[in-house]
N, C-alpha and C positions, 0 to 999 in steps of 0.2 A: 270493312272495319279498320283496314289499317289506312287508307286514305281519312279517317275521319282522324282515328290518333294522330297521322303527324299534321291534320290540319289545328287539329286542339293544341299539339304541342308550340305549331309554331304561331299559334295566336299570342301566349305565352311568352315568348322570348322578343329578343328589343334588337331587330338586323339594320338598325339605324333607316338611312333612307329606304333599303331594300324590303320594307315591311309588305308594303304593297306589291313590288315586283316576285317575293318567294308567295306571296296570298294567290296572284292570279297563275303564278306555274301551277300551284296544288289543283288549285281548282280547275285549269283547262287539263291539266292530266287525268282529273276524276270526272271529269265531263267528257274525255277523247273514251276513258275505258267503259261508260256506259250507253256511248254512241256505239260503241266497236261491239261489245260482247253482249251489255242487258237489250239491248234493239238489235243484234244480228246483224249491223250495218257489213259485220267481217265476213260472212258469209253468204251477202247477198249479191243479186244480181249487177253486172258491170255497170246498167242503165242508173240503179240506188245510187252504187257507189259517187257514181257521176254526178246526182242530185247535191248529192252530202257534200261534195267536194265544193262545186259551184255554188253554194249557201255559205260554206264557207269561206269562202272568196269575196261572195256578196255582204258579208257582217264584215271583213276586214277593211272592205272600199269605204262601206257607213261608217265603220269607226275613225277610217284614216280621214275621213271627211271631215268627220265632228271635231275631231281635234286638231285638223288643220285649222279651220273654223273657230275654234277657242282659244288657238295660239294667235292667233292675228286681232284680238280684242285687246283694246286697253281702256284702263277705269278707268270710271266718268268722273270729271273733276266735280265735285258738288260741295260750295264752299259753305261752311255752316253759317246758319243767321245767328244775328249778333242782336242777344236778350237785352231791355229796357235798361238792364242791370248797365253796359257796357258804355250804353249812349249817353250815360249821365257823366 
């Protein structure tokens, strides 16, 4: 419940560019504590833990990917057509 409040509060409030950067803290902190405690990942066997770990390893390469991948794009020049109206 209290992960939800400060995620409502901070929907709420205006952290300039930061909106995004305090959205995915909330969220990956409210996602680490129901990996860790609602799935028992905290008291499971070393071999789990290993799994969990290396999946998370494996999303952070895919995302470093994708947005290396997105950074190196740039828009397409697409020059607008010029209506009847212009030709006259």
């Amino acid at each position: 419940m209290l992960g939800t409040g400060i995620t409502v509060w901070a929907a709420f409030q205006n952290f300039a560019q930061f909106n995004i950067v305090i959205a995915l803290g909330i969220a990956t902190t409210k996602a680490t504590l129901v990996v860790l405690y609602f799935m028992h990942a905290r008291y499971s066997s070393k071999r789990t833990q290993l799994v969990i770990v290396c999946s998370v390893f494996w999303l952070a390469i895919m995302l470093a990917l994708t947005l290396s991948d997105y950074q190196t794009r740039h828009a397409e020049y697409r020059p607008v057509p010029r209506s009847a109206a212009y030709n006259a």
